[in-house]
N, C-alpha and C positions, 0 to 999 in steps of 0.2 A: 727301747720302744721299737717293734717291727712295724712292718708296713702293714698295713691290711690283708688279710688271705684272700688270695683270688679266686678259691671257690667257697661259697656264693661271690660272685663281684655284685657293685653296687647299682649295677643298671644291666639289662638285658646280655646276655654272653654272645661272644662272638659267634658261636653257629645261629643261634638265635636271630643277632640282626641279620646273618646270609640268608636265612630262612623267610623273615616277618619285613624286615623293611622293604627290599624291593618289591615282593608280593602286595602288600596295603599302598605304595607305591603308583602300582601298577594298576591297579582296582582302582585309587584315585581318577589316576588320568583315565581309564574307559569310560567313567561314571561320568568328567568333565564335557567327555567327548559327545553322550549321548545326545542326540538332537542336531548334534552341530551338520549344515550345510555342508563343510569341505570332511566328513568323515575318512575319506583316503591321506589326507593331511594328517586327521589326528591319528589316525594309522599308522602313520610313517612316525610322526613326532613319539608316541608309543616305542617302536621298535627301537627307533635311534636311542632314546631312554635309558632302552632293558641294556643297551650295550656294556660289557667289563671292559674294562681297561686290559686292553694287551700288554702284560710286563715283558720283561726279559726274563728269559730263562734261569730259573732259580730266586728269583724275586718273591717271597707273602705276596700273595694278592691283595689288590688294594680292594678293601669290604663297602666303600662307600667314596664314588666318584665327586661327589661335590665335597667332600670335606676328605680329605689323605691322611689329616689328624686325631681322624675318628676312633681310631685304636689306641691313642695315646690321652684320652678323655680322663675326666677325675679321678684319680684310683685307679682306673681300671690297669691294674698290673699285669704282668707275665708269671707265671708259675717260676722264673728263674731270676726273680731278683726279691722273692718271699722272706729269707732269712739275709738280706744284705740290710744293714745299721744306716740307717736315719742320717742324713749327713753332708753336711755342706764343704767340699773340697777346695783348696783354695790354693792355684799355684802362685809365690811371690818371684816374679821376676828377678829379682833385685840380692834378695835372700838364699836364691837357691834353695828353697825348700817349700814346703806345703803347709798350709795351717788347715785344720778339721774344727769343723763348726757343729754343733749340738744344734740342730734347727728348734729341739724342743727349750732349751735353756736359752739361744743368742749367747753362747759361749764358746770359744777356742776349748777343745779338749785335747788336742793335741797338736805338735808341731814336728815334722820330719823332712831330714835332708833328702833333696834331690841330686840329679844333675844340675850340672849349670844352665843358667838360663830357661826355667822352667816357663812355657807360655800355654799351655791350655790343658786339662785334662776332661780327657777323651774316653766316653763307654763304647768298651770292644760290642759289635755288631750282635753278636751271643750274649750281653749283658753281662758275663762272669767277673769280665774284669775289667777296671780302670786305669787308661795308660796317661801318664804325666809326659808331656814331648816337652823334653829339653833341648834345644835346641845349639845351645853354644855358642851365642852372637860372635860371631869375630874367631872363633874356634874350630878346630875339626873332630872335635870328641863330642859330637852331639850322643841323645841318648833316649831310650824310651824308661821310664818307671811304671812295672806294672801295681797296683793297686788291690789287693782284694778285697770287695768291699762288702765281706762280710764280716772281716774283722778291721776293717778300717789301717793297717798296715803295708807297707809296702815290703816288695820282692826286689829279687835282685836287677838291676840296669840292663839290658839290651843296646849296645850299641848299633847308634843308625846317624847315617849323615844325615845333619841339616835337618831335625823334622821339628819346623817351626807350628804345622797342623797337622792334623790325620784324619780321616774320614775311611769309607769303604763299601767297598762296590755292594750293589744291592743283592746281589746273592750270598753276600758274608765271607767268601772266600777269600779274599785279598782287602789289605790294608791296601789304602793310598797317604802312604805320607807326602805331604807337601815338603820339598825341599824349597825354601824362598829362594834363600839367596842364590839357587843354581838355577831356577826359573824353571824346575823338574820336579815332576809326578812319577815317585817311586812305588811300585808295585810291588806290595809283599805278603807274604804269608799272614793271613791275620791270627794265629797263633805263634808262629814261633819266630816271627818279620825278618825271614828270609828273604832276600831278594827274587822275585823271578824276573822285572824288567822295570824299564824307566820310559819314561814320557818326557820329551823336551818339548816346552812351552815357553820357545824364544822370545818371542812379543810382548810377555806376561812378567814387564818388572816386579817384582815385589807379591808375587802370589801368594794366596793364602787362603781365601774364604773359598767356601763352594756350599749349591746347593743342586738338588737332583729331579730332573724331570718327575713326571706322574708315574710314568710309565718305567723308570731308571735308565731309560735309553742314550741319554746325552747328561753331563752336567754343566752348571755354569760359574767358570772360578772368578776372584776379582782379583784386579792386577793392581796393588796397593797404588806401586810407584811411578804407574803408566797411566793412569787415568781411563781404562781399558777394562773390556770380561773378554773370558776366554774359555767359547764352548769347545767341550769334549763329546766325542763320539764314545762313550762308553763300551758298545760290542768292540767295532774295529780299534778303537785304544788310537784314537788320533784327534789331532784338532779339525775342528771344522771352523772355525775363522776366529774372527774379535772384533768387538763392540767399544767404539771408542764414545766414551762418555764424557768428558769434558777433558780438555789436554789438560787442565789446573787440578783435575779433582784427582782423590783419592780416596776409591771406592774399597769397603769394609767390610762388611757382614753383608750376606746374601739371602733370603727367607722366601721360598714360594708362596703362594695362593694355596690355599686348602684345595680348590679345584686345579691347580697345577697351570693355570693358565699364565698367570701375571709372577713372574719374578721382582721381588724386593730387593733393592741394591742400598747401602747405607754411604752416603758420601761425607767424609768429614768434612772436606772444603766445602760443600755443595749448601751444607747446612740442612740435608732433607736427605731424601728417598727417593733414587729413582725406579719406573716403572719402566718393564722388558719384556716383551712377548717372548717367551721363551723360543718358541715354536720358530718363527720368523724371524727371533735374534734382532730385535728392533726396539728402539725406543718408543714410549708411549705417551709417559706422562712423568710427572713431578710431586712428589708433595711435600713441601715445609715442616722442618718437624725444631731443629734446636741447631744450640752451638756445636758444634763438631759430633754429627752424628755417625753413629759408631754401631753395635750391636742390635741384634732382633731376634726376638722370638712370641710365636703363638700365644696364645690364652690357651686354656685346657680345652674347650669349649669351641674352639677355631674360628673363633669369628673378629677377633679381635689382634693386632700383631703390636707387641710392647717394642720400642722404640729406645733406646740409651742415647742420650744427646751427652757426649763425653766432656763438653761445656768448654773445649779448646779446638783449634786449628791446628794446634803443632805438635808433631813428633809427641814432646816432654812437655807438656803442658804445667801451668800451675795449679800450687792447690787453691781451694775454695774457689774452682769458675765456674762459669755461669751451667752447672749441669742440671740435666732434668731428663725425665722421660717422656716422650709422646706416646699417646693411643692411638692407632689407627684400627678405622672400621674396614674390615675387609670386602663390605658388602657395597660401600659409598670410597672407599678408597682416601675416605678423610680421615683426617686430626681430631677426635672427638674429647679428648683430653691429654691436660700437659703436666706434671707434677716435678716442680722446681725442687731444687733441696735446700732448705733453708740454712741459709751463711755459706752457698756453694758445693760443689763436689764435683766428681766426674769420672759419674758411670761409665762401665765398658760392657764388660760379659759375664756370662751369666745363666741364668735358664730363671724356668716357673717351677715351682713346689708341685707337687704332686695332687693335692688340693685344688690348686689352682690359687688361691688366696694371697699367697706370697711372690713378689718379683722379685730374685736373689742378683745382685751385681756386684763385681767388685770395682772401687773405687781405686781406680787407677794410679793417679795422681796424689793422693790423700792416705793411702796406706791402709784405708779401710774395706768393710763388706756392709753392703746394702739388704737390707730387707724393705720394698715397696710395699704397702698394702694396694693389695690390686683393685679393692672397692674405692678405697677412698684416696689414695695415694699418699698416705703419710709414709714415713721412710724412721726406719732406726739404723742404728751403723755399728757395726762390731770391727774393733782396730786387729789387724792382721801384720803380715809381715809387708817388705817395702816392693812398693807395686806390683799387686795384686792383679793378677790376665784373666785368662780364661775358669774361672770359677764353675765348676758341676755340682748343680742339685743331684742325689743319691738314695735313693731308687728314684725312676722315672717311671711313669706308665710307660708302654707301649712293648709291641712284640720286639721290634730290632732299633738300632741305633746304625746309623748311619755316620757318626764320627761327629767331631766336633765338642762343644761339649753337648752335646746329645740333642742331637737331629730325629727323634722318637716317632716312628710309624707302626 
């Protein structure tokens, strides 16, 4: 089963909406304006409007300011991930190796060794290929496995210290592997993960998640073991301070605002999500979501952010706890729905189908993989290898990937 061809796509093409949407936009708000008493007002509110987003150099432009996830919508694919197999990844921590999921069956079709300590796999920024960060808990032979996922197969190891995540800068040039345990942001070649340099991020026990301003200017990581985030300056390659979120807590997965304003933080301890002005590096707000909340990612459609409440507080949790996922509205910033898993579980990571219809996690504690229905929230489970991490849906929409397993703009 391929993915859809991306030409025709299933909704307006991207020159298209650069073309029709802010022009009908535009036309809206003049036609609102007509009559109005402060017209110089709506003048200004106009121009301020029409404004692009200033990236950094070598960044896609962002094609639509209130929604960032607008190019990663239903289907709508990249011309370079047309011949890559249907396919749900699935690193097992425990196992050292990957299990492949048939999304169209709910079947294991295949199973292949890693490095040690397999914790997330990761779409290179160019979509070609799939990198597995082995890590090496306790070891010095960490390692990357690349992936090709057009035939589903893995290539030969690249050794790298420590690379517990990876992500990459927004122009595609450079990998950032996350080294946790050294509390350092290695900078490498995002082909051939050469070193060019490092980032020490002292403050930042236990790093690992990150998410990327609008604009790619700064990111913001979270510091498992510190209870802390820690923005980076992404041009100058330095920190600009940290954000201390509760001395107890320990912050998770990180997911922006479709308009890039409000940062997502997942706090396990915290039981919820906290809210961050990116911009200002500030707290904002809170919102309740489950027992040890854990992972986050979009709806296709950007309006909604799926929630993994991992159903435990600790490290090694047990199986069958109280797991579930929340919905949050992005518009209202609340809990609009909660989807328990009946007789327990506990979700972790993950992504959405390409569809949008399916919320893929892996069940951490329980040795399984999660299929959510995104309408109604039933959930089925496919048994995998022993604890199951960072899980990638395979193809994704969107032009680039940004690391993780697939941060899609």
């Amino acid at each position: 089963m391929q993915p859809p061809a991306f030409d025709p796509p299933p909704f307006p093409s991207f020159e298209t909406k650069i073309i029709m949407t802010p022009r009908s936009h535009h036309f809206f708000r003049i036609a609102s304006c007509v009559g109005a008493a402060l017209a110089g007002l709506c003048a200004a509110s106009i121009a301020a409007a029409a404004q692009p987003v200033a990236t950094v150099a070598g960044m896609p432009a962002v094609v639509n300011a209130s929604n960032m996830y607008s190019e990663a919508g239903v289907n709508h694919f990249s011309p370079a991930v047309v011949s890559a197999l249907p396919r749900i990844y699935v690193p097992n921590l425990r196992s050292n190796s990957v299990s492949v999921i048939d999304p169209a069956t709910f079947k294991v079709v295949d199973t292949f060794p890693v490095g040690q300590s397999p914790q997330h796999v990761v779409p290179a920024w160019d979509l070609q290929t799939l990198w597995v960060t082995n890590n090496a808990e306790g070891h010095n032979d960490g390692s990357l496995t690349p992936i090709d996922p057009k035939t589903g197969k893995p290539g030969k190891a690249v050794a790298v210290d420590d690379p517990y995540n990876m992500y990459f800068t927004p122009d595609g040039k450079e990998a950032i592997v996350v080294a946790e345990s050294r509390a350092r942001l290695d900078f490498r070649d995002a082909h051939t993960m050469a070193l060019h340099n490092s980032l020490q991020v002292p403050e930042c026990k236990g790093i690992n998640h990150a998410d990327f301003s609008i604009d790619g200017r700064y990111a913001i990581f979270t510091c498992e073991f510190g209870g802390k985030l820690a923005k980076i300056d992404m041009v100058k390659r330095k920190v600009v301070g940290y954000l201390l979120l509760d001395k107890k807590g320990m912050p998770q997965d990180i997911r922006v605002s479709p308009d890039g304003k409000v940062f997502y933080v997942a706090d396990m301890m915290a039981d919820g999500v906290f809210l961050i002005d990116g911009d200002s590096f500030s707290k904002i707000g809170f919102v309740p979501t489950g027992v040890g909340t854990h992972g986050m990612y979009p709806s296709r459609d950007g309006t909604k952010l799926y929630v993994a409440n991992r159903g435990s507080n600790r490290i090694h949790g047990p199986r069958h706890g109280k797991g579930s996922v929340s919905v949050i509205d992005f518009a209202t910033r609340k809990v609009v729905a909660n989807w328990p898993i009946p007789h327990g579980g506990s979700p972790d990571m993950g992504n959405v189908s390409a569809d949008g219809k399916l919320l893929w996690l892996s069940g951490r504690f329980d040795d399984v993989v999660y299929a959510f229905n995104t309408t109604t929230g039933a959930v089925r489970s496919i048994k995998v290898g022993a604890e199951p991490h960072g899980l990638a849906v395979w193809p994704q929409p969107g032009r680039y990937s940004l690391g993780h397993t697939g941060i899609m703009r």
